[in-house]
KEGU-631668 format. One record per residue: residue in one letter; x, y, z of N, C-alpha, C in turn. Coordinates in steps of 0.2 Angstrom, whole numbers, plus 5000, padded with zeros to 4 digits. Atoms other than C-alpha are relative to their C-alpha. Layout:
<pts>
AXYZXYZXYZ
...
</pts>
This chain:
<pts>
X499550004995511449744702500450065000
X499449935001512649894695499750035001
X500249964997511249994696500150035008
X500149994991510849964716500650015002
X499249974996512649984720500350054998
X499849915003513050144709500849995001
X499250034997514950054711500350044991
X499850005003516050154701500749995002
X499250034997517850044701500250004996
X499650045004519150034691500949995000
X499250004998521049994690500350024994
X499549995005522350064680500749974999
X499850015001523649974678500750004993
X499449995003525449994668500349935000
X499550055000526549854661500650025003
X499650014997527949814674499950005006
X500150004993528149784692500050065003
X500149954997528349964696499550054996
X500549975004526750034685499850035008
X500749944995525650184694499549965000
X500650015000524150104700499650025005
X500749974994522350154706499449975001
X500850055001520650084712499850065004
X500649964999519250194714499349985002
X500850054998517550154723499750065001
X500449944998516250274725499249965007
X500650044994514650244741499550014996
X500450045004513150184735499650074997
X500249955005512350344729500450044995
X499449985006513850394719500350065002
X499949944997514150564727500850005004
X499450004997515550514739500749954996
X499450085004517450414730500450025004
X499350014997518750354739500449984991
X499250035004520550334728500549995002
X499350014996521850254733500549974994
X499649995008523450274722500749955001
X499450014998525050174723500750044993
X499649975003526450284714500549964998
X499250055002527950204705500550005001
X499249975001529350294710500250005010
X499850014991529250254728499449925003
X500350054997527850134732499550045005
X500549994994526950244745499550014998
X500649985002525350224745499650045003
X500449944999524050364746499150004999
X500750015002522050384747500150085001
X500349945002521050554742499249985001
X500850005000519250574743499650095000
X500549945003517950684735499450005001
X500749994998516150734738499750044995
X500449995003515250784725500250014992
X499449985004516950814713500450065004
X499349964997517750924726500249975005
X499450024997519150894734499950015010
X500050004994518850834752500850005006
X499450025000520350754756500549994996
X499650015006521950774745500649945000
X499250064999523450634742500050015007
X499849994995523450584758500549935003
X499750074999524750434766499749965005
X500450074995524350284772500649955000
X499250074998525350124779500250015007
X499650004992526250084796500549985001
X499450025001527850034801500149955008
X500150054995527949874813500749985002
X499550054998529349744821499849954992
X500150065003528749624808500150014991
X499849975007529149744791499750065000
X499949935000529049904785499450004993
X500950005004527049924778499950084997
X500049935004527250094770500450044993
X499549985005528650094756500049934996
X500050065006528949984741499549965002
X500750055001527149924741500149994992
X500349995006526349874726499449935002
X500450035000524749814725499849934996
X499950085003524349634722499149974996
X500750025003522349624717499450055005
X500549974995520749714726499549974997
X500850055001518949654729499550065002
X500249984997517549764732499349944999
X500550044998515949674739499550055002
X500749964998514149774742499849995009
X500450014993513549794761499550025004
X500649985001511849804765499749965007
X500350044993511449774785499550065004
X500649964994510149834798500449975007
X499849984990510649864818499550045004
X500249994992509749874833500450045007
X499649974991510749984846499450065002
X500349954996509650074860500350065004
X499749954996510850184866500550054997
X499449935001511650304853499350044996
X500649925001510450444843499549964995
X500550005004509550334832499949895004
X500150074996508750144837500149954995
X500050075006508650044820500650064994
X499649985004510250074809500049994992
X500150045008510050034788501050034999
X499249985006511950024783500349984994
X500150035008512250024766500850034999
X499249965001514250054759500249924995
X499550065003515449954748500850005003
X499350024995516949894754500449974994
X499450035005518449874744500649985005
X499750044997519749764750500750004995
X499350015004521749794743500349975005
X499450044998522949674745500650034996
X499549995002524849734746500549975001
X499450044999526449664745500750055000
X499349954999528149764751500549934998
X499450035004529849734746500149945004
X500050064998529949574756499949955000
X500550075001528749464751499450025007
X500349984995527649534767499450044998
X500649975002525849574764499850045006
X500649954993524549694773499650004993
X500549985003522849724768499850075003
X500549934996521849904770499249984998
X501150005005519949874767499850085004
X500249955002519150034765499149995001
X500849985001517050054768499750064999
X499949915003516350194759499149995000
X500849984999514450234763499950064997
X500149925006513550384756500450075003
X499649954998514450504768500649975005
X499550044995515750394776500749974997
X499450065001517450314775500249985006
X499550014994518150204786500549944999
X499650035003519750114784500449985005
X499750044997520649994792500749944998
X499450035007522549884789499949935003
X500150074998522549704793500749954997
X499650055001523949584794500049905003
X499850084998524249394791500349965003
X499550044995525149274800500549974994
X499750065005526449204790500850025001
X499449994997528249184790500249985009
X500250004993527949104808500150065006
X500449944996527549264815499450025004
X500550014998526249264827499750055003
X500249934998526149444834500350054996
X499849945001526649614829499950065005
X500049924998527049794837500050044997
X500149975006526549924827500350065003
X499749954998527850064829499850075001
X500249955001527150204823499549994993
X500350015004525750214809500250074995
X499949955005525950314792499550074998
X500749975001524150374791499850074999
X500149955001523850544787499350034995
X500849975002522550674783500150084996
X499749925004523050814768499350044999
X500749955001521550944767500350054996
X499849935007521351084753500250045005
X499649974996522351234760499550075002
X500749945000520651344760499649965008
X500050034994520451224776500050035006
X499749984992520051284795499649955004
X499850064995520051194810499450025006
X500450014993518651144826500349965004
X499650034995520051074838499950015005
X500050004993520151014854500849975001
X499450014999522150994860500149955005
X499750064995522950854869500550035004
X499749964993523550904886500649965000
X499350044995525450864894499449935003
X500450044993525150704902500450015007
X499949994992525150684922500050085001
X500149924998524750864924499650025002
X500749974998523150954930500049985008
X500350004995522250924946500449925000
X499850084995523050774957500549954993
X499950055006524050734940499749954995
X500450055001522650654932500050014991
X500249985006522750734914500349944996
X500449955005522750714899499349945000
X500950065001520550664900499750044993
X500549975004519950754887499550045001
X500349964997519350904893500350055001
X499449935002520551054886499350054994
X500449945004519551204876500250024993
X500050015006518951204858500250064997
X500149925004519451354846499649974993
X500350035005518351364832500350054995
X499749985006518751404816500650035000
X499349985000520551414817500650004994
X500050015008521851414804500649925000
X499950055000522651234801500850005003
X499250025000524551284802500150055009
X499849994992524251354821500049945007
X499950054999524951244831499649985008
X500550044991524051134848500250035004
X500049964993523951214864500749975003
X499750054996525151094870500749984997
X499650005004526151054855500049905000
X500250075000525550864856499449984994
X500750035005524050874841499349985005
X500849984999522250854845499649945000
X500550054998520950734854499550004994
X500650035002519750634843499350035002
X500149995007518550684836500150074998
X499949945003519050814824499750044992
X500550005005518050934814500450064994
X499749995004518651024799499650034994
X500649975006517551154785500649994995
X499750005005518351134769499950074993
X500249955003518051304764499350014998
X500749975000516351364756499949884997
X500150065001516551164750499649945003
X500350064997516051064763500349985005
X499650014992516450994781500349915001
X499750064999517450844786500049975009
X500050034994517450734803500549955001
X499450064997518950634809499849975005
X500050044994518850494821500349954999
X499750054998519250334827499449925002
X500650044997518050174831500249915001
X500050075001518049984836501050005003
X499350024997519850024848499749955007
X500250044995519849894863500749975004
X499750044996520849794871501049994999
X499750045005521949744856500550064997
X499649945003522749944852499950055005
X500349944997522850094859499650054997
X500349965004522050264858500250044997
X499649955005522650374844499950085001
X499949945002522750564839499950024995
X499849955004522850694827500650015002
X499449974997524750754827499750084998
X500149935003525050954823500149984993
X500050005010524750994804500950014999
X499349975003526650994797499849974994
X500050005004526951004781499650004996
X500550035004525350994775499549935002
X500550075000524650834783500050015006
X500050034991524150784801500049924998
X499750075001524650614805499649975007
X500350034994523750484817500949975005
X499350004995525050484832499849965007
X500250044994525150374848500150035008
X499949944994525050424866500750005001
X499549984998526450494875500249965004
X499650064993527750384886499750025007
X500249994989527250494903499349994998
X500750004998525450464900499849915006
X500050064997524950324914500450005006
X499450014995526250374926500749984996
X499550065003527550294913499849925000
X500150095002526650114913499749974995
X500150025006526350014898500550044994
X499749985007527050054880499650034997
X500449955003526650184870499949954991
X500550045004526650054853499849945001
X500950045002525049944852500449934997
X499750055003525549774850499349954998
X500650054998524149614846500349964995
X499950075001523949434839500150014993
X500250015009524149374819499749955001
X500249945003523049384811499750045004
X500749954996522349544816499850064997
X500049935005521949734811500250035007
X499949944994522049894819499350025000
X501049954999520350014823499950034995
X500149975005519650094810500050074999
X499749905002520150284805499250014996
X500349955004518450364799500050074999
X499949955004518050504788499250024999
X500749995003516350574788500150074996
X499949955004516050714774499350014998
X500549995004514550814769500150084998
X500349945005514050974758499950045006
X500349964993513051034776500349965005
X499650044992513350974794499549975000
X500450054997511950864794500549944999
X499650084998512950704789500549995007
X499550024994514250744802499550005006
X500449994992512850784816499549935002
X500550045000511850644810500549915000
X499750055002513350494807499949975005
X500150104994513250294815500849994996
X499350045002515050254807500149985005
X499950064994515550224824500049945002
X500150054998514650094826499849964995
X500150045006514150044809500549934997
X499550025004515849964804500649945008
X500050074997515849854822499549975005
X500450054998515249724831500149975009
X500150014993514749664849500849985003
X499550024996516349624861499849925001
X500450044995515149514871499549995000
X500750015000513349464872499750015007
X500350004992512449474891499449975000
X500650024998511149404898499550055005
X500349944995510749564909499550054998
X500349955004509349684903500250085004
X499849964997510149844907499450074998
X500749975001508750004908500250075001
X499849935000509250174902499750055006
X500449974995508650314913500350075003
X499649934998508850494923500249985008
X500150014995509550514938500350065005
X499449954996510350634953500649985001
X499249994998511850694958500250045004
X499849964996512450774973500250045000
X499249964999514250804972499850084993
X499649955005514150924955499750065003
X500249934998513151064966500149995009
X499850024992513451004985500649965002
X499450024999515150934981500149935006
X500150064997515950824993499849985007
X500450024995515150865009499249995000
X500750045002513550795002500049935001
X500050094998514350625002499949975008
X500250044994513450585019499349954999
X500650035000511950485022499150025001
X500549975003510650605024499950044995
X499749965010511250725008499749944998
X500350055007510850554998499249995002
X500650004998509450515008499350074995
X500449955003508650695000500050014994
X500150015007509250664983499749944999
X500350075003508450484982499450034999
X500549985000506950584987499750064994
X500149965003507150704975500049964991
X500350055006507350564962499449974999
X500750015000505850504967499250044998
X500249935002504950654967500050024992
X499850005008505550684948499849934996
X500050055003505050514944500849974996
X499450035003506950454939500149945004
X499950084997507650294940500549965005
X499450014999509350334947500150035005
X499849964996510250404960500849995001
X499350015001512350434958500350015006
X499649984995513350434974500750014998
X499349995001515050504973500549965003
X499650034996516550494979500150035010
X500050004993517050464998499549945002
X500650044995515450355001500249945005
X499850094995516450185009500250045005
X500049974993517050315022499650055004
X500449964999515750445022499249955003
X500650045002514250315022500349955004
X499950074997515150165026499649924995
X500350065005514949995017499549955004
X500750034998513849925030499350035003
X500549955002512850085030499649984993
X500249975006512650065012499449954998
X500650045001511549935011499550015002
X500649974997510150005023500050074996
X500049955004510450145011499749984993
X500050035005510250034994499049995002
X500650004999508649975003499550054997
X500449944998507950145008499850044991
X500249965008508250224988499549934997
X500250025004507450044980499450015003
X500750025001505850064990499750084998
X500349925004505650234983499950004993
X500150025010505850174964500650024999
X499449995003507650214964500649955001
X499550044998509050114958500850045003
X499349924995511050174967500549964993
X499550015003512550184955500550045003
X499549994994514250194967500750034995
X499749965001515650304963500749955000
X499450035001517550224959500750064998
X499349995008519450284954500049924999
X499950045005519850204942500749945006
X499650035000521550134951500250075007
X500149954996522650224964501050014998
X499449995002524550224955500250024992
X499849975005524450324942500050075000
X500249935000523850494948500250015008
X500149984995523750564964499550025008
X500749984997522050544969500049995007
X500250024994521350534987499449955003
X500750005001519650514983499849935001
X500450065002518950334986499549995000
X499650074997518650194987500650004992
X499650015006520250164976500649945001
X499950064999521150024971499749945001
X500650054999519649914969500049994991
X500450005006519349934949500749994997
X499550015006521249904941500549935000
X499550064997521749734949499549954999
X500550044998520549584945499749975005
X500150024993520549514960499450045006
X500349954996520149644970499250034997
X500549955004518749724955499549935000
X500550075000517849534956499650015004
X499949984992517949554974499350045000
X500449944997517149714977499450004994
X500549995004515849684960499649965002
X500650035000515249524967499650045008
X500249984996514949634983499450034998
X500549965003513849764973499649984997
X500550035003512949654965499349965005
X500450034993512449554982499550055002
X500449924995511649754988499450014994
X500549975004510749754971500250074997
X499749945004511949914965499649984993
X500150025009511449954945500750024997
X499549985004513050034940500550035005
X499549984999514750104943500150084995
X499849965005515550254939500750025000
X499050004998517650234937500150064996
X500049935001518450414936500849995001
X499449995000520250464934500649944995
X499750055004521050354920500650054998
X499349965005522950404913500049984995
X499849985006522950414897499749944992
X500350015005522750324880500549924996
X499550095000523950154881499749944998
X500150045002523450014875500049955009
X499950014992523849954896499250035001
X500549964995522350094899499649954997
X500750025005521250034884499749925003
X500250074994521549844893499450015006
X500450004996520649904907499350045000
X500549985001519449994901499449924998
X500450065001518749824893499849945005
X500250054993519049724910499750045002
X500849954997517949844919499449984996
X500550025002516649824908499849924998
X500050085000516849624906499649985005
X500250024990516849614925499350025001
X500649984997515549714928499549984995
X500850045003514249634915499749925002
X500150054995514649474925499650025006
X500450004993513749534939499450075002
X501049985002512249634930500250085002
X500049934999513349804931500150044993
X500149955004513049974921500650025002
X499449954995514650074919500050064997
X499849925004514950274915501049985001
X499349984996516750314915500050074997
X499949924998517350494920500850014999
X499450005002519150574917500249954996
X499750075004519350464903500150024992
X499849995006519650434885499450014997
X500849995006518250454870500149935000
X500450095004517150294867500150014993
X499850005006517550254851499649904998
X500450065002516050124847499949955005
X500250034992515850074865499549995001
X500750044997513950054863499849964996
X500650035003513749964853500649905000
X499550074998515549824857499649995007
X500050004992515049834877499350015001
X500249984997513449814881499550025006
X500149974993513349854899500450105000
X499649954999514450034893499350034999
X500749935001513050194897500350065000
X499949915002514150344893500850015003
X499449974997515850444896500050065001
X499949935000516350604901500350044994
X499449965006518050644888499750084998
X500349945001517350834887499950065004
X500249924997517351014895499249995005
X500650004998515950934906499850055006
X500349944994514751024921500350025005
X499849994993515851004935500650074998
X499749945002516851144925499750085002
X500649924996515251274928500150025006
X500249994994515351254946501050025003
X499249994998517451284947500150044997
X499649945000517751434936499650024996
X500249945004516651604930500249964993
X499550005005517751564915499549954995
X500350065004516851404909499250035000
X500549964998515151484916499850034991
X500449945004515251634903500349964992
X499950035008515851504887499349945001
X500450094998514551374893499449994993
X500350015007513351434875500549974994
X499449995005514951434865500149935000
X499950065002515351264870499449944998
X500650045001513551174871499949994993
X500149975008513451234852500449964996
X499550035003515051144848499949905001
X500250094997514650954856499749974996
X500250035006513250904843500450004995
X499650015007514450924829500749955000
X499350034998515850864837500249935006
X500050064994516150764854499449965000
X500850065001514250684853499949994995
X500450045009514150644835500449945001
X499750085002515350504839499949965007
X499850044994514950444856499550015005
X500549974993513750444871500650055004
X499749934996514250614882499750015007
X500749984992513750594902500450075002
X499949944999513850784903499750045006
X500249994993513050784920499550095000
X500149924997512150964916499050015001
X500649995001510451044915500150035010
X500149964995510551164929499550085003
X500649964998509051254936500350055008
X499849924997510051354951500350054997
X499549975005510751504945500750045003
X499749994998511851514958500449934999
X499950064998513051364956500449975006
X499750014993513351314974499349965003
X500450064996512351194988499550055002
X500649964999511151354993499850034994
X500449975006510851434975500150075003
X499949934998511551604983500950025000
X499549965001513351594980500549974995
X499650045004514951524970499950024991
X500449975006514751534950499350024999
X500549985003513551634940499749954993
X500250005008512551544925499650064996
X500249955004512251654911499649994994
X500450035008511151544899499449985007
X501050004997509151534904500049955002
X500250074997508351404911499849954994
X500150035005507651364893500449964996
X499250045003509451344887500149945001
X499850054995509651224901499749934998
X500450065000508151114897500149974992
X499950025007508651124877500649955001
X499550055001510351034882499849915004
X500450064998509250884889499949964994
X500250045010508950844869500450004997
X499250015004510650904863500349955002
X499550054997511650794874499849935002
X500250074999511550614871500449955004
X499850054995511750494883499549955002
X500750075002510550334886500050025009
X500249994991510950374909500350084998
X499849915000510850594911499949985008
X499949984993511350614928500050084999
X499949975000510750774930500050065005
X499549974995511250934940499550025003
X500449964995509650974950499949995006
X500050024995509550994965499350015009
X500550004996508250964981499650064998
X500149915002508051164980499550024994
X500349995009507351144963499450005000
X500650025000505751074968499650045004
X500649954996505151234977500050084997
X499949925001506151384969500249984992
X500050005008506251324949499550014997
X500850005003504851364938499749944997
X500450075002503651224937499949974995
X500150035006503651214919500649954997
X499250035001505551184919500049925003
X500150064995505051044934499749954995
X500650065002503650954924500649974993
X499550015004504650974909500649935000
X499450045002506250874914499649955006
X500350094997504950744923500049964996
X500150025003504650694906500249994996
X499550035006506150684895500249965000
X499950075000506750524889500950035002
X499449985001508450494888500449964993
X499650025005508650394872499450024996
X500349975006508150404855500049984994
X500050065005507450314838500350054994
X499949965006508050454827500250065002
X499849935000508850614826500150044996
X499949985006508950744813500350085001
X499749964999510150884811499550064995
X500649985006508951044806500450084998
X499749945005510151214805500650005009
X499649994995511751284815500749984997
X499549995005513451324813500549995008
X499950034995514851254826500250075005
X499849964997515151374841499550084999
X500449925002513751504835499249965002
X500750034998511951384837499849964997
X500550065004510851244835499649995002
X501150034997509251164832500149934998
X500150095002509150974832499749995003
X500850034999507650874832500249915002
X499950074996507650694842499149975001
X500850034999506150584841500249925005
X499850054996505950454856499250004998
X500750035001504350334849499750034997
X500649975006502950454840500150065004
X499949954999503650584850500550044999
X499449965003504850724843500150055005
X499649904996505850864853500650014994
X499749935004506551004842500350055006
X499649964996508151084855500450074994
X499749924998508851254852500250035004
X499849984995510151334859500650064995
X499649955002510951514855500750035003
X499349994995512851554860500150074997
X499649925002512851734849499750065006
X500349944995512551914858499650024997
X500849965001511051944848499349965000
X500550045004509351854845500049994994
X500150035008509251734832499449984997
X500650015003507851724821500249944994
X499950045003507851574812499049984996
X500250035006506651514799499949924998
X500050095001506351294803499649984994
X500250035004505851184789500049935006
X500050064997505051034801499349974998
X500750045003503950934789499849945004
X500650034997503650814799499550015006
X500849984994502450914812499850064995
X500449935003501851014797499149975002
X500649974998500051064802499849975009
X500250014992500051024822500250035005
X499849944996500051114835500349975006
X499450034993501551074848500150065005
X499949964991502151144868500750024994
X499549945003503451304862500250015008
X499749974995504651304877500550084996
X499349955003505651474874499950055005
X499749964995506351634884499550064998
X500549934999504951794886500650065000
X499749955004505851964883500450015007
X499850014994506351954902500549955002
X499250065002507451794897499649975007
X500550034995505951704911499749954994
X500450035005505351554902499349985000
X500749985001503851534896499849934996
X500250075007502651384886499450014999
X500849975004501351424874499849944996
X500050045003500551304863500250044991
X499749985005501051344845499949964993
X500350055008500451284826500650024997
X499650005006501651254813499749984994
X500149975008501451304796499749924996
X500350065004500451164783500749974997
X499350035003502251164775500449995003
X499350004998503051144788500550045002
X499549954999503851294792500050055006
X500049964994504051394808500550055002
X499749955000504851574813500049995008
X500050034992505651534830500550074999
X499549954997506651684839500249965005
X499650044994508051604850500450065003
X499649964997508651734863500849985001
X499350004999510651774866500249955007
X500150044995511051634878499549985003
X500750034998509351564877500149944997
X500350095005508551394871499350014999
X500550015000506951344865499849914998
X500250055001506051174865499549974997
X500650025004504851114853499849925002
X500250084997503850944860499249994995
X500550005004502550874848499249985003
</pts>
């Protein structure tokens, strides 16, 4: 037994109530330790964490500060447990299909000057931590608000930064900010402060000098908390921060209130030596558990999309009419109608419309705001999705037509009020056998695997950016290159892209320029996971794109039983390999100004010969077939804002 668990714990303890004390646990291959220290001269308690003997994270605080007692000063620890965890999981909808999670779990118990306890439990896998505080009921207390949390994240000072900032709220287009969709700098230095002066959207990536890389998140928020942050680095730490009062229009409370007993979300920590552990991480999902069970089989798949290249005068009736056809045409299963459709279309249109796409093989998923008094929006139908009544209403409607899905757009912010409705949306809608995406929103945070009616978010720099400003156009390698490591390592991404005009507009002759190949375009098809790719092709495609590009995205999947990160550095290039059944795709995508000559190790297609999608010297793609090495090794040239795709 001490073998297979490779558990190294132990406590030190000091005669007297205020003795230094520490417990230590290492994840099952002994490589990663968490410590968590409680100091004598104050009681605040502090965890660190190392990977391999260097210093990941150094003394960092922990504790929160409630209505119900004060959980971060004159602790002292009363006993700790740690317990082996050794499960398999089934989820079809994030990068990998059968999960083995293996981790130990240490469980302290603490008690503040009061007499008032809290628990942290702590799960430490071979490249993971995630940690969570939990309190009892007692003292007939039956709820708590949790003021502010103590939580922090101290890194060695040799530390630079992969941040995305937290926008003002109510700001942007139609007031609708902060969604998570502000621009990443990379490698920055830790004491320069957010764009905004609010600290930094989830998830967060972090090199630890030539040591090794770190990933911040959050997972298993619902109902029951809000959504957190990164504050800015002071003094050496970033602190977990809660949203802003204006976010929401001012509605709800900024702290998180819930029942005793209960916990909060879990804080993890992915760390490895390379970026595979971060590109390749399940902690999200690892450390929770279904919301709900369904009886609906919901059925991943591709589909169109109007608005993102024919905007909003596409939302007519024969516009969709052309994209159904064009789903069907592609063999997809889907077809998105935007917004406008109850007045452009009409709701007793929409049905001889619902008809017309199912007898073509396609299902319709119907466009939403979220609500219609917290922003500015115009766009509906709105006012249908933030009131039960009305969202019952109008779902048991959509389900009478046979609709598959929704997609609710425009949410304010990060409130524990928003986070409530994000979970009633998908409640309601798995009563009545609906899929949902949500768009201007927050990051999923272990959404596929609580909800299983949830098919994806946007929270991200996504495609409707290309077609509104040159600007996002000529970063468009710069950021695709960043996604893998960062924004999709923790979450489904409906990124709406894969664009085969190369003009971004309704004729392909005017509006933005894209400045990445067509092969680029077909590599972010494998990069960007999502189990529904709504993606950005349009009628046009089907006469003036290259046929290889066409055949190509008739036959990518959109999920995946395995994923493996194979080289790549963030905001400069990657190659990740995605296996759907016995078939593997190897994506590539270049964001430098020179040709990258890379060097793969992909044993498993040593000695076979696979389709070599990639860019000719003309930046015109091209598909050859191609052997790889008995060892396994392959010399791949990735042109300057190109892609290549390796299909087994």
């Amino acid at each position: 037994m001490k073998n297979r668990l490779k558990l190294l714990v132990w406590l030190f303890a000091l005669s007297g109530p205020l003795a230094a004390q520490s417990v230590s646990v290492n994840g099952p291959d002994g490589k990663l330790q968490l410590t968590v220290s409680c100091p004598s001269a104050n009681g605040e308690v502090s965890y660190a964490v190392t990977y391999n003997g260097k210093q990941m994270l150094e003394s960092s605080p922990l504790g929160m500060e409630t209505n119900v007692g004060d959980f971060y000063r004159g602790l002292q620890l009363k006993e700790h447990k740690v317990t082996a965890l050794d499960t398999v999981y089934e989820q079809s909808r994030i990068k990998a299909s059968r999960i083995h999670y293996w981790a130990n779990e240490l469980l302290c118990s603490f008690v503040n000057g009061e007499g008032k306890n809290v628990q942290i439990t702590f799960r430490v896998s071979n490249n993971d931590v995630a940690f969570r505080y939990t309190l009892p009921r007692e003292q007939g207390k039956g709820s708590v608000t949790v003021n502010s949390e103590r939580t922090g994240f101290r890194f060695p000072s040799q530390t630079t930064t992969f941040l995305c900032p937290q926008s003002d709220a109510m700001i942007g287009w139609k007031r609708t900010k902060p969604s998570y969709e502000e621009e990443y700098k990379a490698d920055a230095p830790m004491n320069e402060r957010s764009g905004y002066g609010h600290g930094y959207t989830f998830p967060c990536l972090f090199k630890v000098g030539d040591d090794g890389w770190v990933l911040l998140s959050e997972t298993g928020v619902d109902s029951r908390y809000c959504g957190s942050r990164l504050s800015d680095w002071d003094n050496g730490v970033y602190r977990i921060a809660f949203p802003m009062p204006e976010e929401n229009n001012g509605n709800g409370t900024v702290s998180p209130a819930f029942s005793l007993p209960g916990s909060t979300p879990w804080r993890t920590v992915t760390v490895g030596e390379t970026l595979k552990p971060i590109v390749e991480t399940t902690v999200p999902w690892d450390v929770v558990e279904p919301r709900y069970t369904t009886t609906h089989d919901y059925k991943p798949g591709r589909g169109t999309w109007s608005w993102i290249l024919w905007q909003d005068g596409s939302i007519n009736y024969d516009d969709q009419v052309r994209y159904v056809d064009l789903a069907a045409a592609m063999g997809y299963e889907y077809v998105l109608i935007d917004n406008w459709w109850d007045n452009n279309i009409g709701r007793d249109r929409m049905e001889q419309f619902i008809k017309y796409a199912r007898s073509k093989g396609v299902e319709v998923f119907l466009w939403y705001s979220s609500s219609g008094y917290w922003n500015d929006i115009e766009q509906s139908p709105v006012n249908r999705m933030d009131n039960s009544i009305a969202r019952k209403q109008e779902m048991r409607w959509l389900q009478s037509l046979g609709v598959k899905g929704i997609k609710v757009d425009f949410f304010g912010g990060d409130k524990q009020e928003t986070l409530r409705l994000y979970e009633e949306i998908l409640s309601d809608a798995d009563d009545h056998g609906l899929m949902v995406i949500f768009h201007g929103c927050t990051l999923p945070r272990g959404w596929e695997r609580m909800y299983p009616n949830y098919v994806g978010s946007e929270a991200v720099l996504a495609s409707e950016n290309l077609v509104f400003s040159q600007h996002f156009c000529d970063n468009e390698a710069f950021n695709a290159t960043l996604h893998p490591f960062i924004r999709n390592a923790v979450g489904c991404m409906e990124f709406g892209g894969v664009f085969l005009n190369k003009r971004l507009n309704r004729s392909n002759d005017g509006g933005t320029i894209r400045r990445t190949t067509d092969i680029f375009q077909l590599a972010t098809a494998v990069l960007f996971q999502n189990p529904i790719q709504n993606f950005a092709l349009a009628p046009n495609n089907l006469t003036d794109a290259p046929q290889i590009c066409l055949d190509f995205m008739k036959q990518v999947p959109t999920t995946w039983d395995e994923t493996r990160f194979i080289d790549g550095y963030p905001g400069r290039y990657i190659v990740l390999a995605r296996r759907h059944g016995n078939t593997w795709y190897i994506a590539a995508v270049n964001a430098t100004a020179e040709p990258l000559k890379l060097k793969l190790d992909l044993p498993v297609l040593a000695g076979q010969e696979v389709s070599l999608y990639s860019d000719d010297k003309k930046m015109q793609p091209q598909l050859k077939l191609q052997k790889i090495k008995t060892d396994g090794s392959l010399q791949l040239t990735v042109q300057p804002q190109g892609g290549a795709v390796i299909v087994e």
